[in-house]
C-alpha positions as CSV (number, residue, x, y, z in Angstrom):
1,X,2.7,16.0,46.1
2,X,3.0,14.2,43.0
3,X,4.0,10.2,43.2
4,X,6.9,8.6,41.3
5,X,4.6,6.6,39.4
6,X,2.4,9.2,38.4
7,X,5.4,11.4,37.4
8,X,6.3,8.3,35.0
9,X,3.1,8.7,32.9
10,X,4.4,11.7,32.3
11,X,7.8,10.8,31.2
12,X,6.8,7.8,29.0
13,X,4.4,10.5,27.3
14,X,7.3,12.6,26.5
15,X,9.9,10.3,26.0
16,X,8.3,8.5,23.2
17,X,6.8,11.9,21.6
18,X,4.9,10.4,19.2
19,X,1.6,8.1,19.0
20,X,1.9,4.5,19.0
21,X,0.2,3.0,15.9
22,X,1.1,-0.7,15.7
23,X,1.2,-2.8,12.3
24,X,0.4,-6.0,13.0
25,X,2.2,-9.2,12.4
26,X,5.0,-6.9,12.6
27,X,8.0,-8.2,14.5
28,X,11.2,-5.9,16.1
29,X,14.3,-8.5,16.0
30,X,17.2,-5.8,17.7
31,X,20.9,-7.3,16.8
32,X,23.1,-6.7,19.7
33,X,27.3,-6.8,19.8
34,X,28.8,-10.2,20.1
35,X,31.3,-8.8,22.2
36,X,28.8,-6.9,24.8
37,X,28.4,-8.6,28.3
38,X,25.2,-8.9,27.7
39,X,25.7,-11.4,25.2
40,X,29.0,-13.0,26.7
41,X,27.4,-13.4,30.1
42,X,23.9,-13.3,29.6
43,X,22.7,-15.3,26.3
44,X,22.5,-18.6,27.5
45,X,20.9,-19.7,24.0
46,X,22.9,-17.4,21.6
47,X,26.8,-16.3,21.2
48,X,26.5,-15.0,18.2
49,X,24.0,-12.7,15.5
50,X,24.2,-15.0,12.6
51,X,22.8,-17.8,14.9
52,X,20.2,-15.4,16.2
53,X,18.7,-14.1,12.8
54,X,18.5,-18.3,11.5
55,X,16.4,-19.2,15.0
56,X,14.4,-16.5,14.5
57,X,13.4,-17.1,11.3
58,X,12.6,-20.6,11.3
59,X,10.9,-19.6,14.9
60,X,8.5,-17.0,13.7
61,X,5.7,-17.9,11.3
62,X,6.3,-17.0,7.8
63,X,2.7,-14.6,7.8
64,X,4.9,-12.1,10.3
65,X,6.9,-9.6,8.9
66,X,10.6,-9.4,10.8
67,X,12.2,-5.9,11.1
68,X,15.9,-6.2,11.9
69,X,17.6,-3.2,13.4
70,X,20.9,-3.3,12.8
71,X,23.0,-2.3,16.2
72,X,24.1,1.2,15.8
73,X,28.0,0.6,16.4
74,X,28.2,-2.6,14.1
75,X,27.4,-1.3,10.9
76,X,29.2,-4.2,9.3
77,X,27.0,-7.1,10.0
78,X,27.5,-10.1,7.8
79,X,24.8,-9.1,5.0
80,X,25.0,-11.9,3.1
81,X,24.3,-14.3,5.7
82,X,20.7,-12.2,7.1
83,X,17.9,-14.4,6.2
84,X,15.7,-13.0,3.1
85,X,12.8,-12.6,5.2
86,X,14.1,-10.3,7.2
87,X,14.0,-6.5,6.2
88,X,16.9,-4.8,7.7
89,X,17.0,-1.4,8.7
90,X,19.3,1.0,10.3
91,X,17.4,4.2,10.5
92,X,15.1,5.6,13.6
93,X,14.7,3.0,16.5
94,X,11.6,4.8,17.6
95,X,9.6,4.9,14.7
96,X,9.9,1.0,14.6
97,X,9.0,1.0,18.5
98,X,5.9,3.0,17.6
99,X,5.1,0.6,14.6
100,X,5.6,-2.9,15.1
101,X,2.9,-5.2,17.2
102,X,6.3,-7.0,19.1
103,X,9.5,-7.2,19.9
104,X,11.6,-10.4,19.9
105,X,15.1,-9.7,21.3
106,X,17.7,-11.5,23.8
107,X,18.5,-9.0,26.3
108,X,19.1,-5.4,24.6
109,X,18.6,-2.3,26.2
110,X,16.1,-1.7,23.7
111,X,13.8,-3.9,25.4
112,X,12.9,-1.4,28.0
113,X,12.4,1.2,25.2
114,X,10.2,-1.0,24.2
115,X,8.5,-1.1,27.9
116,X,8.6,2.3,27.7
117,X,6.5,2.1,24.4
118,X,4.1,-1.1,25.8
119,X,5.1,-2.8,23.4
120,X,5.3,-6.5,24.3
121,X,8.1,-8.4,24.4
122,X,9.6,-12.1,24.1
123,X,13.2,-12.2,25.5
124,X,15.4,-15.0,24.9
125,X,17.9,-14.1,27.7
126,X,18.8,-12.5,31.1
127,X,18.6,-8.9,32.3
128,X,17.5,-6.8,34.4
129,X,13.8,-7.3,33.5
130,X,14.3,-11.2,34.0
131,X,12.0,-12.2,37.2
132,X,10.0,-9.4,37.5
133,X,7.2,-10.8,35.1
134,X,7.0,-7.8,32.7
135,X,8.6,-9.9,29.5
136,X,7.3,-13.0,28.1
137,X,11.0,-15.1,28.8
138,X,11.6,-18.0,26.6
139,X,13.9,-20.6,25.3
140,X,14.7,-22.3,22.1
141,X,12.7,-24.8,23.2
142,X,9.5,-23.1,23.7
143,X,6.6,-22.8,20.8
144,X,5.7,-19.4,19.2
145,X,2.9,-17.6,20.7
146,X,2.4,-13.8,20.1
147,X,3.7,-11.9,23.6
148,X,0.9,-10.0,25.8
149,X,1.4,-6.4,27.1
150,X,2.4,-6.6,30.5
151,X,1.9,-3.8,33.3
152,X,6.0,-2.6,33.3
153,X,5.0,0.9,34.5
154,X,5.5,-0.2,38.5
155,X,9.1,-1.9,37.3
156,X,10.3,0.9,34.5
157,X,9.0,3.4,37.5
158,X,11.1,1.5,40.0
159,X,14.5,1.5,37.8
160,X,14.2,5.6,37.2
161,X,14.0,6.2,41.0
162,X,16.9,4.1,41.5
163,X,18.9,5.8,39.2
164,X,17.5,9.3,40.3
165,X,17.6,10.0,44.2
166,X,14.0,12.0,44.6
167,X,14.2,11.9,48.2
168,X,16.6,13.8,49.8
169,X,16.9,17.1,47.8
170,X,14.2,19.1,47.0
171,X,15.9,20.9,43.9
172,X,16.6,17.3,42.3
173,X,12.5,16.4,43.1
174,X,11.6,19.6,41.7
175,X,13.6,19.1,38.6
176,X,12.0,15.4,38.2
177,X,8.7,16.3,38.7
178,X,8.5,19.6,36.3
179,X,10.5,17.7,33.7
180,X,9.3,14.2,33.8
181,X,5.9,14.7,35.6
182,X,3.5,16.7,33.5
């Protein structure tokens, strides 16, 4: 029988679908909605996009190159006030996952795309990854220092099986393994 974690090799290799082929001194910056709880609750260090974009770039050393993706729903993101080192994008989230050497986020679901991609990650606020030693966590207060991959396959494994009883019914583990697990 095949394990959890062995069925999640599988399912990163078909959930990305496409080689990873990093640029680097690229960096990922993902905007997130002011209004989400995950910035309401969970940003201890920023309330707001416009105060996120101006830390990062006076944060990140001017030889990176920062990729902004623009957060699908809020299309309407204060333009003018994006810092001109950043080159802003709203097109395919995966093809920037596959490209860029890191991520630098606060606490987007994107981040465990990017798990999902190995791509490292430096994460300026709380979520379910906090604690569990798979993102480089930082504050304002912290130098730059480029992130390094960290082993998420145990955690990312962990969070599918919570969301996916494999246990108790055979039909369910069949469908997991033969879709997720080749």
């Amino acid at each position: 029988p095949q394990t959890v974690s062995a069925a999640f090799s599988g399912f990163k290799k078909d959930y990305r679908g496409k080689e990873i082929d990093r640029k680097p001194k690229t960096v990922l910056v993902p905007l997130q909605l002011e209004d989400d709880t995950s910035i309401v609750n969970y940003s201890p260090y920023f309330k707001t996009m416009n105060d996120w974009m101006k830390f990062v770039a006076g944060w990140i050393p001017e030889e990176y190159e920062i990729i902004c993706k623009v957060h699908p729903m809020n299309p309407s993101t204060h333009w003018h006030q994006v810092p001109k080192r950043f080159k802003v994008v709203r097109d395919n989230l995966d093809h920037w996952l596959a490209t860029c050497d890191f991520m630098v986020a606060i606490n987007s679901t994107v981040v465990l795309e990017a798990l999902v991609y190995d791509m490292p990650v430096i994460a300026f606020g709380q979520g379910v990854f906090t604690g569990n030693d798979v993102v480089t966590e930082a504050t304002p207060d912290d130098e730059f220092a480029e992130p390094e991959i960290k082993n998420s396959d145990a955690f990312l494994s962990m969070l599918l099986e919570r969301q996916i009883d494999i246990t108790s019914d055979d039909e369910i583990k069949q469908k997991f393994l033969g879709v997720w697990g080749k």
